[in-house]
C-alpha positions in Angstrom: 14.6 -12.1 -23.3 11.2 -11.4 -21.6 8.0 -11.2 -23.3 7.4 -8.5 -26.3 11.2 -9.2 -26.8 12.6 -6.9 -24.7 15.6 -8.0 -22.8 15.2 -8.7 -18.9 15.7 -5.9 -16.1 19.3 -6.1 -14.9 20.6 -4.6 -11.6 22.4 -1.4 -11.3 24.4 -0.1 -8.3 21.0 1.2 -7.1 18.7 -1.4 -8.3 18.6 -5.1 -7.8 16.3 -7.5 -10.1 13.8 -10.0 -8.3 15.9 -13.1 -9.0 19.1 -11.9 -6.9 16.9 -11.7 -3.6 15.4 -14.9 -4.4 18.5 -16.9 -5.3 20.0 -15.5 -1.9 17.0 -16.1 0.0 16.6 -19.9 -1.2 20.3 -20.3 -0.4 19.8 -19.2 3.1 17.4 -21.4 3.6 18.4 -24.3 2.1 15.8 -24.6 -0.4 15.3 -24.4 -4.1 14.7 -21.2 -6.2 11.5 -22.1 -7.1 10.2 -22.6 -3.9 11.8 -19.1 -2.7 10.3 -17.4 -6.1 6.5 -18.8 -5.4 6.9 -17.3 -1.5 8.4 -14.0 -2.6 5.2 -13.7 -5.3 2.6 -14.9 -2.5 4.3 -12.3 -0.1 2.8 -9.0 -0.8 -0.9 -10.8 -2.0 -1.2 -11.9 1.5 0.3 -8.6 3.1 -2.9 -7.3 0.7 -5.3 -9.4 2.0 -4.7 -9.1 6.0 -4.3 -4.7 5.6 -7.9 -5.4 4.0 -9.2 -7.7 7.0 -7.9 -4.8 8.9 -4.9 -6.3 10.4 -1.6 -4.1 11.4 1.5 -6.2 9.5 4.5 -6.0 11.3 8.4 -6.8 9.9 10.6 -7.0 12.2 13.8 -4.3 10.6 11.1 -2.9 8.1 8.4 -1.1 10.6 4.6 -2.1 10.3 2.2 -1.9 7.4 -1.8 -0.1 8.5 -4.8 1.1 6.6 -5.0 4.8 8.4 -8.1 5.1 9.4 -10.3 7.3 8.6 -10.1 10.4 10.0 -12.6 13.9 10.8 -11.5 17.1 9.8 -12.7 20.7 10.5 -14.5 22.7 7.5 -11.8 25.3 6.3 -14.4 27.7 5.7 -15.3 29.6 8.7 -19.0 30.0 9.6 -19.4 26.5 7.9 -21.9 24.2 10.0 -18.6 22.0 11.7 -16.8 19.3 10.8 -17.1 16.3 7.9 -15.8 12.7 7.7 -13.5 12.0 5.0 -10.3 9.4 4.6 -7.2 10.2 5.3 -5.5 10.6 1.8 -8.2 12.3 0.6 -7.6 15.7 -1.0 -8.8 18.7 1.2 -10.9 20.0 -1.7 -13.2 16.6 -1.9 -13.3 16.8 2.1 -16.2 19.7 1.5 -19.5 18.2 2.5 -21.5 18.1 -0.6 -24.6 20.1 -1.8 -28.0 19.8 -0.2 -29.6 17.6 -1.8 -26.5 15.3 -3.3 -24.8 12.4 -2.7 -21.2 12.5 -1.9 -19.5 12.4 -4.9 -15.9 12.4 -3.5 -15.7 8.4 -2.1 -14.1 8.0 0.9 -10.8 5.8 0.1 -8.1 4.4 2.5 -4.6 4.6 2.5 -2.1 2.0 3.1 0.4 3.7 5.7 3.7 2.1 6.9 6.2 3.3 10.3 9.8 1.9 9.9 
């Protein structure tokens, strides 16, 4: 029983639960499941904090891990005074330059984007 009382996830043909990786993967390398359960929760936190120093993560059999940068784009409006700056990721609609006179109310974000 987990927390709230609910039982546990369990694995299903297409699904496997966190502790079967773990067991396997402290098995295989000869240490104890705790250790291998602390490493598998550090994993993606430090796979976070290198994309944000703006490392490329690579995996060797599970392709590399990039913040796209971002990118320009040309005004779908023709006549429109060129092109604007916006991330890639963001929706076309808040790629419009804003109103004279405004400050760009659509933020520019970043997207985590991964090759295999």
């Amino acid at each position: 029983m987990s927390r709230g009382g609910e039982a546990a996830p369990t694995a299903t043909p297409d699904r496997v639960a966190k502790p079967e990786p773990v067991r396997r993967a402290a098995q295989r390398a000869d240490r104890d499941e705790a250790a291998a359960a602390a490493v598998a929760d550090a994993f993606p936190e430090e796979l976070y904090v290198a994309l944000r120093q703006g490392h490329r993560v690579s995996l060797r059999g599970s392709g590399a891990f990039f913040i796209r940068p971002e990118r320009e784009t040309r005004s779908a409006r023709p006549g429109s005074s060129g092109s604007v700056r916006r991330s890639a990721g963001t929706p076309c609609s808040a790629g419009r330059p804003p109103p004279a006179g405004r400050a760009d109310a659509a933020p520019a974000r970043t997207a985590v984007s991964s090759r295999a």
